[in-house]
Every structure is written in C-alpha cells, then in structure tokens.
Residue frames as qw, qx, qy, qz and C-alpha x, y, z in Angstrom:
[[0.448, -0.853, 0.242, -0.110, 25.30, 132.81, 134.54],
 [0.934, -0.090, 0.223, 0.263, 27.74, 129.77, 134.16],
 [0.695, 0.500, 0.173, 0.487, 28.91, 131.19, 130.61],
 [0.090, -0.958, 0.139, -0.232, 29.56, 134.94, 132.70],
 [0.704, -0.641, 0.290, 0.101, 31.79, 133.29, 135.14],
 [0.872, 0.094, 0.353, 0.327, 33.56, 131.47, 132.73],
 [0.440, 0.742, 0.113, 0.493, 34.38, 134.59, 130.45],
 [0.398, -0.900, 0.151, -0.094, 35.86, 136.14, 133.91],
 [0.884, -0.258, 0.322, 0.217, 38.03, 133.35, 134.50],
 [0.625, 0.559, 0.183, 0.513, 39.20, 133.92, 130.88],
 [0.024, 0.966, -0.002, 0.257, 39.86, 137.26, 131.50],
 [0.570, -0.786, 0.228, -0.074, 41.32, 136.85, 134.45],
 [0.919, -0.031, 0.314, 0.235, 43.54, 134.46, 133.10],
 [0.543, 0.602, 0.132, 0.570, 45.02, 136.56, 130.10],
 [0.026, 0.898, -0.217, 0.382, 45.77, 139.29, 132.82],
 [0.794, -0.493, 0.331, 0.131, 47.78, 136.84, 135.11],
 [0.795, 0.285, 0.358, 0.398, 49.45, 135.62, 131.78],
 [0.497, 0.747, 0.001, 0.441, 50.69, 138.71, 130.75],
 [0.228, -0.858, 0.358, -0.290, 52.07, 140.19, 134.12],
 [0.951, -0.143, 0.011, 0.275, 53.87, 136.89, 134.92],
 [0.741, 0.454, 0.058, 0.492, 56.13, 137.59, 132.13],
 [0.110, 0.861, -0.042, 0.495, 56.90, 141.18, 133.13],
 [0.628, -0.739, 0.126, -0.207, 57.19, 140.22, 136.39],
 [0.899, -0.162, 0.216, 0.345, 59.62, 137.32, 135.92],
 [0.675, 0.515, -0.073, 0.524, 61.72, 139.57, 133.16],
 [0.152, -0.881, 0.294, -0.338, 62.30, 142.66, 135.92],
 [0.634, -0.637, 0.439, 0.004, 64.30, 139.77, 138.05],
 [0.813, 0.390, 0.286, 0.325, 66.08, 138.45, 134.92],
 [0.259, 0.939, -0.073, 0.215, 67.32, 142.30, 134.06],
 [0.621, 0.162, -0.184, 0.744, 71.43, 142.56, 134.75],
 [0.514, -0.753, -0.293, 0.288, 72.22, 145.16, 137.12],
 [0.686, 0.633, 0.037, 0.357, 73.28, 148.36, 135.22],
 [0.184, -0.901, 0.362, -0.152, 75.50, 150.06, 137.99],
 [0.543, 0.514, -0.614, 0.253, 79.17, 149.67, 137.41],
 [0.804, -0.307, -0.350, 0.371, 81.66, 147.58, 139.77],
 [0.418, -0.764, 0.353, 0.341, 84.27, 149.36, 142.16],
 [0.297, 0.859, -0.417, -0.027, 87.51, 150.28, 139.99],
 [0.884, -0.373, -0.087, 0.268, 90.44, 148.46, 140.17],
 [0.204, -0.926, 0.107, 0.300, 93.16, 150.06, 141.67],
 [0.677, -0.357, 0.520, 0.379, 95.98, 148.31, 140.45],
 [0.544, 0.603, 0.496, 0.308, 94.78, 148.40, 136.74],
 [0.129, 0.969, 0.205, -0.040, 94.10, 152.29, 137.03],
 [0.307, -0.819, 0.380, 0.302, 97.88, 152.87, 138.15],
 [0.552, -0.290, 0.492, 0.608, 99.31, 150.92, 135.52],
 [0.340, 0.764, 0.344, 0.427, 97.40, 152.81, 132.87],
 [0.216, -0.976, 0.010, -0.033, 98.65, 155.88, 134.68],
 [0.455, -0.598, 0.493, 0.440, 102.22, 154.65, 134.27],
 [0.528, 0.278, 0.647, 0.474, 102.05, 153.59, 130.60],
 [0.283, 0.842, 0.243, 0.389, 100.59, 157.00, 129.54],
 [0.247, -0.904, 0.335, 0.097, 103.50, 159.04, 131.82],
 [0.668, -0.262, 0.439, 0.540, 105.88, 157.02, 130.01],
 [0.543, 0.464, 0.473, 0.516, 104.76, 157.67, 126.60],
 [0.145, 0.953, 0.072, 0.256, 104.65, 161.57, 127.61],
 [0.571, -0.589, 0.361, 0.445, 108.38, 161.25, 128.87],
 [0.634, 0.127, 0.489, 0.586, 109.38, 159.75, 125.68],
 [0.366, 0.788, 0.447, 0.211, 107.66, 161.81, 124.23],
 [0.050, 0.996, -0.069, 0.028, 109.23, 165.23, 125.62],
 [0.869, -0.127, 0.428, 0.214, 112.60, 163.53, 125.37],
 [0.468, 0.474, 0.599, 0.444, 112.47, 163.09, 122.01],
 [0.138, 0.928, 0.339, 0.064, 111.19, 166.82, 121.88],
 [0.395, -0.867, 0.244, 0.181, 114.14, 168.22, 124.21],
 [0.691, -0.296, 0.434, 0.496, 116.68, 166.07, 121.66],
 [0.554, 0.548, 0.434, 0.452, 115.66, 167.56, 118.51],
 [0.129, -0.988, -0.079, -0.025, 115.78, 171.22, 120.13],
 [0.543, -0.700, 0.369, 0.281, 119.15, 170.60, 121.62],
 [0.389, 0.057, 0.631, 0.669, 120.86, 169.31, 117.64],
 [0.217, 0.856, 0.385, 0.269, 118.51, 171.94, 116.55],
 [0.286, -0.955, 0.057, 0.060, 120.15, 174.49, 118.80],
 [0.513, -0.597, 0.409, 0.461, 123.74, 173.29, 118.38],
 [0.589, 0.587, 0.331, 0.447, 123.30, 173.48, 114.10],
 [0.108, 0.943, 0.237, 0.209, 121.99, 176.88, 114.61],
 [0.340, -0.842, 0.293, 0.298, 125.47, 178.12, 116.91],
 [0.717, -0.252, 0.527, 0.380, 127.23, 176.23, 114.38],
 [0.277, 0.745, 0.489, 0.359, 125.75, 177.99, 111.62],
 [0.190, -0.981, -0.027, -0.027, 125.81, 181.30, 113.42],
 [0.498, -0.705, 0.243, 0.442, 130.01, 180.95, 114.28],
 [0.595, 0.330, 0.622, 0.388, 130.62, 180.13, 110.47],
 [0.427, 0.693, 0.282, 0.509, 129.05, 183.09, 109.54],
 [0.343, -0.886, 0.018, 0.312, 130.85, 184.90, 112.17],
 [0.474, -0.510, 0.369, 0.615, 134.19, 184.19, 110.85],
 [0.528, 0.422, 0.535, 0.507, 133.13, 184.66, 107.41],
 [0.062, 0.966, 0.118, 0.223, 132.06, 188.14, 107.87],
 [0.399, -0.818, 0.341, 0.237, 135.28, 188.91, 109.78],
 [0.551, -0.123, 0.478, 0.673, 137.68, 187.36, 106.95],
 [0.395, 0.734, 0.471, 0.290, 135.44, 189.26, 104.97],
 [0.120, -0.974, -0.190, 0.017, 136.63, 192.37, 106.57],
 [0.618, -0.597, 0.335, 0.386, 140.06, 191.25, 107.21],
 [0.674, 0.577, 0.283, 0.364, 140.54, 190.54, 102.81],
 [0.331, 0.885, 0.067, 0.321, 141.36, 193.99, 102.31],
 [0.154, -0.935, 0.318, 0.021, 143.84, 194.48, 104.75],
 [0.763, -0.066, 0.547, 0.338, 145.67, 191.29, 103.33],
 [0.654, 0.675, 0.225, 0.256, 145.37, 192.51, 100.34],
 [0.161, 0.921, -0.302, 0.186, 147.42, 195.91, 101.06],
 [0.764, -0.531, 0.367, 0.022, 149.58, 193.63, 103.03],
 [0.816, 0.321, 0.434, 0.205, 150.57, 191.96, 99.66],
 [0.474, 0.804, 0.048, 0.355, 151.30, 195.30, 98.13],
 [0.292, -0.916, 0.265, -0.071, 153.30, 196.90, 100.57],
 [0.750, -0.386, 0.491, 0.218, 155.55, 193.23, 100.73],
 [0.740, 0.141, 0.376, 0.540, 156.12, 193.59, 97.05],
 [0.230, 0.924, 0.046, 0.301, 156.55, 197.28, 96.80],
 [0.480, -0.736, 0.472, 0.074, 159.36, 197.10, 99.74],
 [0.755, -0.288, 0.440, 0.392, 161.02, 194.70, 97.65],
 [0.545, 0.620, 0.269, 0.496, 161.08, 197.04, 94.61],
 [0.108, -0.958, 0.180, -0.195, 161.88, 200.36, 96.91],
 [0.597, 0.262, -0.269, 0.709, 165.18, 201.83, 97.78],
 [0.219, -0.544, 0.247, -0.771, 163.49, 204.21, 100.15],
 [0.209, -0.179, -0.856, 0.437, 163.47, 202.57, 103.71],
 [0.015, 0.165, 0.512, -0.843, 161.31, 205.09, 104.88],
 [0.547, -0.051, -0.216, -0.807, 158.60, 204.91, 102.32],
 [0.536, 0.024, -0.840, -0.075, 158.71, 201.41, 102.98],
 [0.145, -0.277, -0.812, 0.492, 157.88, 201.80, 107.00],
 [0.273, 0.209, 0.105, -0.933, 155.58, 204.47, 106.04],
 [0.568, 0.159, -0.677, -0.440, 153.39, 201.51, 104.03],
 [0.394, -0.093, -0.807, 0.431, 153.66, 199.35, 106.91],
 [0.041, 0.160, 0.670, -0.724, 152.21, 201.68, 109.05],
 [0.584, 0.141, 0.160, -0.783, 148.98, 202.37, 107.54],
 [0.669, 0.016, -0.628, -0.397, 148.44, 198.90, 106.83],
 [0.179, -0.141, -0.679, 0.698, 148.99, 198.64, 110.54],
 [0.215, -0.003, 0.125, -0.969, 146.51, 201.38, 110.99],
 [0.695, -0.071, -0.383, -0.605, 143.69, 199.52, 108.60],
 [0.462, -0.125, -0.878, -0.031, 144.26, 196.34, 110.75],
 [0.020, 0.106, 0.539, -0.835, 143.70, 198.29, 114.13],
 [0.389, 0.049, -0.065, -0.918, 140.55, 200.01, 112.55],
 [0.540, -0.011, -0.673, -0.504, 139.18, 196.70, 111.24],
 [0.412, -0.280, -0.857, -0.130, 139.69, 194.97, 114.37],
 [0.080, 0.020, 0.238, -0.968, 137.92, 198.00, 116.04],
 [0.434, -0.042, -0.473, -0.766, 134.93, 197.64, 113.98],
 [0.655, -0.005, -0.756, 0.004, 134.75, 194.03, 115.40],
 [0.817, -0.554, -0.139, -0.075, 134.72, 194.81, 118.93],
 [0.905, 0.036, -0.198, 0.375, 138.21, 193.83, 119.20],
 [0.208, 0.890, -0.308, 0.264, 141.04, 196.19, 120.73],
 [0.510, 0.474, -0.621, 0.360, 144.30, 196.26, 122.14],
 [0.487, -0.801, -0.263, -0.230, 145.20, 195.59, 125.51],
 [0.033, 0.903, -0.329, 0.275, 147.00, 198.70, 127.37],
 [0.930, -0.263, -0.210, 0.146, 150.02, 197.92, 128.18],
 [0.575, 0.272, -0.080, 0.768, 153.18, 200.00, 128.09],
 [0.119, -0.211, 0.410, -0.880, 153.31, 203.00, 131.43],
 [0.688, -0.287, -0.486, -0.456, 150.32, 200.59, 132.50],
 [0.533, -0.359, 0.717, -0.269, 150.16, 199.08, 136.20],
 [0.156, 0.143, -0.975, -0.059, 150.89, 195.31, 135.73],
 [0.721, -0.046, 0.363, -0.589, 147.25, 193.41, 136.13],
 [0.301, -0.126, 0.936, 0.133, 148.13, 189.22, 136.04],
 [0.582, 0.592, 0.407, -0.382, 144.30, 189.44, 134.39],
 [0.503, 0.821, -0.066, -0.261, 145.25, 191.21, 131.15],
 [0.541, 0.748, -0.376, 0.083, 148.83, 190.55, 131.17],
 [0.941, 0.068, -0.215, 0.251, 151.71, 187.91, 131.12],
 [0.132, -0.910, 0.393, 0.023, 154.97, 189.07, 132.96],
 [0.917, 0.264, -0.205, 0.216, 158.16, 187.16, 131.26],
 [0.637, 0.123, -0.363, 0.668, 160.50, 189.48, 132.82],
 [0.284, -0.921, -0.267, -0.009, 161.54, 192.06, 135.25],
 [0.529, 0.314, -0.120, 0.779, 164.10, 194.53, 135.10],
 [0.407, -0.692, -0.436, 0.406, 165.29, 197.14, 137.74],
 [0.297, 0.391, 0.131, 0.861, 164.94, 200.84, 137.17],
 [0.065, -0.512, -0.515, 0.684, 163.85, 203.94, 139.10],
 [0.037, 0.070, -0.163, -0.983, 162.30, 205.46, 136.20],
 [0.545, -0.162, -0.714, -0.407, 159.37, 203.66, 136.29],
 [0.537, -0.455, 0.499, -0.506, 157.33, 202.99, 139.75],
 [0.011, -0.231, 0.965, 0.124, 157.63, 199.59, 140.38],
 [0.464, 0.403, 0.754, -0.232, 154.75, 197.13, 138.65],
 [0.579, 0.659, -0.117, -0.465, 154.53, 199.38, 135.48],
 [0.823, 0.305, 0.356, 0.321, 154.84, 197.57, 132.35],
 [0.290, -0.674, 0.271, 0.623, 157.95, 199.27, 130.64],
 [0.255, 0.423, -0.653, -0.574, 157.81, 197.34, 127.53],
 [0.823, 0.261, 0.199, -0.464, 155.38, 195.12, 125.42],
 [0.263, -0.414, 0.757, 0.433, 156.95, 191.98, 124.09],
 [0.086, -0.269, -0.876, -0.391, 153.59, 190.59, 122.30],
 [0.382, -0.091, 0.063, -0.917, 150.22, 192.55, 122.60],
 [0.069, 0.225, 0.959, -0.155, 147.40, 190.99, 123.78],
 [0.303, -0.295, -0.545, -0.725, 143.52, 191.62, 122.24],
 [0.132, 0.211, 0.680, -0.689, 140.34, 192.19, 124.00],
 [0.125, -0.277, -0.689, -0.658, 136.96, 191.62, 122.52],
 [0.281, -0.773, -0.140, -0.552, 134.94, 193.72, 124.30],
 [0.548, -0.618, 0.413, -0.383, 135.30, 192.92, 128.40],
 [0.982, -0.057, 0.175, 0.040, 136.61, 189.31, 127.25],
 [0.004, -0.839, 0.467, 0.281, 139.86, 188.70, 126.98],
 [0.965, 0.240, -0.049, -0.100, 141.65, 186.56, 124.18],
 [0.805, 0.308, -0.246, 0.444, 145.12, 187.08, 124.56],
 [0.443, -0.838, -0.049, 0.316, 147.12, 188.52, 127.27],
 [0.287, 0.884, -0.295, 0.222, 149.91, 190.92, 126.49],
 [0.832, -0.128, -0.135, 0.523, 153.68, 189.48, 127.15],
 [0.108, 0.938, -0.133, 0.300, 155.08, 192.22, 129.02],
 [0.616, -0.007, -0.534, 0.580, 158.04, 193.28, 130.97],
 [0.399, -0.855, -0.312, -0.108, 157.68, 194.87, 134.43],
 [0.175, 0.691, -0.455, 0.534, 159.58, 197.32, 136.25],
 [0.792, -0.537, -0.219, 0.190, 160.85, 196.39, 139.93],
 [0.436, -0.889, 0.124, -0.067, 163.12, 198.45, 142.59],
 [0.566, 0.553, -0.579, 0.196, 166.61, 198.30, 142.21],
 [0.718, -0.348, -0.432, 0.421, 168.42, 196.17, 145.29],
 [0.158, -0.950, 0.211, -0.168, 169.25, 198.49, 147.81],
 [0.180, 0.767, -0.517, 0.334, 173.09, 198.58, 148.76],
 [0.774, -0.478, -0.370, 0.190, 174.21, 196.13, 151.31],
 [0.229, -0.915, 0.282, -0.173, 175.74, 198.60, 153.92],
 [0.717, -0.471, 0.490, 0.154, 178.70, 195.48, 154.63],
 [0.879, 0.286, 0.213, 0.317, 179.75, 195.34, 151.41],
 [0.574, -0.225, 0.170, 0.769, 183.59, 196.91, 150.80],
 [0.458, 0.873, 0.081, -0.145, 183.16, 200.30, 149.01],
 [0.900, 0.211, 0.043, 0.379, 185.75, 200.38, 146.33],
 [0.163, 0.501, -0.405, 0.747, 189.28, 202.17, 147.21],
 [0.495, -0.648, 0.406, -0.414, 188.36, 201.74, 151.15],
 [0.980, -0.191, 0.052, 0.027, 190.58, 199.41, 152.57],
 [0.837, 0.397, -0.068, 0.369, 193.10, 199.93, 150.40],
 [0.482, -0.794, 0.094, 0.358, 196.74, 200.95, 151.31],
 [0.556, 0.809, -0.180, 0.059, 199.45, 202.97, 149.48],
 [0.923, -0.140, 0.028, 0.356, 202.81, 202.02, 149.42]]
C-alpha cells in the first residue's frame, strides 16, 4: 500500500510539473492586438505621398505643355512652307513678266502679263482661305477698313468707300489687314450769309 501511494504522488507530481509551465507561459505571451494609431504620424505620411503626386503631375503637365508648344511650332512651319510652296509659281511668272516688260515695246502686252499674274496670285490666295476685303461702292465698316481720307461728293451716299488706297486680306472670318480706304462725305451746305458773287456790286 505505501509503494501505491507513493507512485500517486509521482504521478501527481509530473502532472503539476507540466501544467505549471503552460500555465506560467500563457501570462508571459505579449499581447497580439495592435495599439491606437497615431494621428499625427498618419497625416504626415498623407502629406509626403500628396506631395510626391503633385510633383509628380507637375512634371507631367510640363512635358505636355513643351510637348504641345513643339507640336504648334512644328505645325506653323509647315504651314508656311506649304503656302510658299504655293506662292513659288506665282513668283516665278512674276520674274518673267519683269523681264519680258523690259524686252517689250508693247505697253499693252506688258499690262496684259501683269494681269494674269495678278489673277494666279488672287486664285492662290483663294485656295488658302485668304480673300480680299470689299471695299470700293462698300459702306465704310472701322472693322474691315482704315479711313485716311474723306472727300465730298454727291455721287456717292455718304460712308461709301469711293476708292481703295491699299487692300486689306481676310483669312476666312479673321481679319489680317484692313483696307486703306477713302470715304465719301456730304458736301458743306451753303452758308445762306455768305455774299453771292455780283450781288452787292454797283455799276458806274
């Protein structure tokens, strides 16, 4: 009976000994739920990554914008290249006509040359958009056109352009040059007090 008791104890002993341990490590274990946040931290990480996506589109919005002003710069270049391209040929007859007038004795073939190299410029800068703008038995409009002078005349209502001293160009609904014109205006009426000539006078 002694040696029974004694082999309990034992027992009893090796199961006290092993749950200690367990017991003592579960209040040893670290507590795995995070802390509270901190605010202060969170916001400057929230300002360091909204800077670097400023810079960032920045940087994006400058390369577009010297991307965009090559490309118009590129693009007016080959505007004007395709217009002198068009314009060559009426230089060219330009050339012939100035040294064929200085070999002619006919005036008249000579303005007859002139004008259809006139003509081809008109046509060319037709093609282009480009045309005149009306001016001569026109009404006067300060828009389109320049008024250097005025001259009285009843044949004309007053405000028409009578005469064109420099033409002015329109490319479509834009305008590039006004037209130097002259306008018509109302002759003075009469002053009724002024002397008519022979009244007044006496014969001797």
């Amino acid at each position: 009976m002694p040696a029974q008791s004694e082999e309990k104890n034992d027992a009893a002993d090796e199961l006290n000994g092993e749950a200690a341990p367990a017991s003592s490590g579960e209040a040893a274990a670290p507590s795995s739920a995070a802390g509270p946040a901190d605010p202060v931290a969170e916001a400057k990480a929230e300002a360091v990554r909204m800077k670097e996506q400023w810079m960032r589109t920045a940087a994006d919005f400058d390369n577009f914008r010297k991307r965009a002003r090559r490309e118009l710069e590129e693009t007016r270049k080959a505007g004007k290249e395709d217009l002198l391209k068009e314009f060559l040929p009426v230089f060219d007859n330009l050339e012939r006509a100035i040294q064929s007038a200085q070999r002619a004795t006919d005036v008249k073939a000579v303005a007859e040359g002139l004008q259809m190299v006139l003509r081809q410029y008109l046509d060319t800068l037709s093609r282009g958009g480009i045309s005149k703008v009306p001016a001569v038995g026109a009404q006067f409009d300060p828009t389109y056109h320049e008024a250097i002078q005025q001259v009285e005349t009843d044949d004309q209502p007053p405000g028409t352009v009578v005469a064109e001293v420099q033409p002015g160009y329109l490319q479509g609904d834009r305008l590039i040059r006004a037209a130097m014109v002259v306008v018509a205006k109302p002759k003075a009426a009469a002053d009724p007090a002024a002397p008519v000539e022979g009244e007044g006078s006496t014969s001797e």
